[in-house]
C-alpha positions, 0 to 999 in steps of 0.5 A: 425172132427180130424185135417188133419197133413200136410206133411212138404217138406224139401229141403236140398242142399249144396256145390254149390261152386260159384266162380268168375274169378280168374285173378279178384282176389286182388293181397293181397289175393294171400298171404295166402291159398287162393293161393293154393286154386286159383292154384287149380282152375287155374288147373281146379277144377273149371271146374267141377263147371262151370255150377254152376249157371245154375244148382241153377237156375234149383234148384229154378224150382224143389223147385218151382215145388214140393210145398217146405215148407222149405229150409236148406243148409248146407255151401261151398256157394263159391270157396275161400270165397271171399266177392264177391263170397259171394254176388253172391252167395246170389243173386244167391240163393235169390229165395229160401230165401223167406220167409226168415224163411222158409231158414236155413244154417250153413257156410262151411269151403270154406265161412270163407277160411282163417283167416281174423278177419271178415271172419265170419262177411262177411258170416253173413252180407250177410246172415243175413236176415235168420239167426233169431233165435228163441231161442237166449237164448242159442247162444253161439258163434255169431249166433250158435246154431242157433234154428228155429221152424217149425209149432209145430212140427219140430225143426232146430238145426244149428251148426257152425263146419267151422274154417280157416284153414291157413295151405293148407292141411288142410280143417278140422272143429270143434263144438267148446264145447260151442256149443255142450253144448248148444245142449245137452241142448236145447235138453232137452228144452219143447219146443224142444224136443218132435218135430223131430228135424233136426240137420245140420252141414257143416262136415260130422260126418260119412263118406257113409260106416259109418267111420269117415272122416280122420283128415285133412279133416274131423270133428274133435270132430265127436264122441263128437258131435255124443255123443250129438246128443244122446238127440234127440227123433226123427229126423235126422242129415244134413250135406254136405262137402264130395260131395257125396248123401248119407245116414248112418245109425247111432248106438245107435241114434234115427236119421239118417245121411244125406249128400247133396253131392254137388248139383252143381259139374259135374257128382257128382250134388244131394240133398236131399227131405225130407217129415215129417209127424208124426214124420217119414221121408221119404226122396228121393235123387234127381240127375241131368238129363244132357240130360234134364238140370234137376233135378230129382228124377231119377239117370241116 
């Protein structure tokens, strides 16, 4: 009796954006850009992310409901990066970190805020429990790439494109080269390359009407990483930072762009369901039903 393929359910969130009351924030963290960030926040960018915690709680049930095989979330857990936002922010989403193999991330460039020695250090010790890699061997930076294997035929790819960036108008990133090497590797790698492979970064590479982001806030070596990508066989690129649901396709790629959006800021909230089965994806954007404190597959 031939094998029956289970289809692989793919839960892919980003930019909740957790926060904690500013006027608790230490009077030394006013001295960098996190000043710019708080006054924001002070004049009401926090509002459209006040029912955060609320609208993750509603995301546990949606994976509970849906039979989720695996979880990835593509960076901007917090507000200002700050140590607490980190640790509420995990315990927030702990519900979906079990089993912890079945959770992929990156950070985003609001989880390491400003340069502080250890900003990337407090995103992994919090985070530490998923972030196993399963080929270690080509790590070239920390954690990065990070690499998990899915059964026998899916393959996660994470690449850390989130830096500081101390001046205020700026909120850019970058694959550093070491990086984007080890991708074009592994990419090659027998145990890789004939999976479909999910590559996920916190910058978007493409905007929705397919053009690069700009350079203050955007992906710097976009093109480059693109360029890399190019070893893919089949699979897709996963992204978040621009809050918005959407999907590009890509030239001269075989995969597509996928950008989660926020899954938590008012009147923008959506994420992405994924299901792979021999290779192919079908992928359905979910939205948030105010009237209902849902979320569901219907945009209202």
């Amino acid at each position: 009796m031939p094998e029956v393929k289970k289809v692989l359910r793919v839960l892919h969130f980003s930019d909740i954006h957790v926060s904690i009351q500013i006027r608790q924030m230490a009077w030394k963290r006013w001295f960098s850009k996190r000043a710019i960030g708080a006054i924001n926040l002070l004049r009401g960018r926090a509002r459209y992310f006040d029912e955060a915690e609320e609208k993750i709680a509603a995301l546990i049930k949606f994976k509970e409901a849906h039979n989720i095989d695996l979880v990835i979330h593509t960076g901007d857990y917090t507000a200002l990066g700050l140590e607490s936002e980190l640790k509420l922010a995990k315990q927030l989403v702990s519900p979906l970190m079990s089993p912890p193999q079945r959770y992929v991330t990156v950070p985003g460039n609001h989880d390491i805020y400003v340069h502080e020695g250890n900003s990337h250090y407090r995103f992994s010790e919090q985070f530490c429990s998923v972030l196993q890699n399963d080929l270690p061997e080509y790590c070239r930076g920390g954690h990065w790439p990070l690499v998990r294997l899915i059964g026998n035929d899916i393959a996660v790819v994470a690449l850390n494109s989130s830096i500081p960036n101390p001046l205020p108008w700026r909120s850019s990133g970058r694959i550093p080269q070491e990086q984007l090497d080890a991708l074009e590797e592994l990419l090659q790698d027998e145990r890789i390359k004939e999976r479909y492979i999910f590559v996920i970064t916190h910058y978007a590479p493409r905007l929705s009407n397919g053009q690069p982001d700009t350079q203050l806030h955007g992906l710097f070596n976009a093109d480059l990483f693109l360029e890399k990508c190019q070893g893919i066989q089949t699979g897709a690129i996963l992204c978040g930072h621009v809050h918005q649901t959407y999907h590009v396709e890509l030239d001269d790629l075989n995969c597509d762009l996928y950008c989660a959006g926020s899954a938590t800021m008012e009147g923008y909230e959506g994420f992405w369901i994924y299901e792979v089965e021999e290779k192919q994806l079908k992928a359905k954007a979910v939205y948030w039903d105010k009237t209902a404190a849902c979320y569901t597959y219907l945009k209202r």
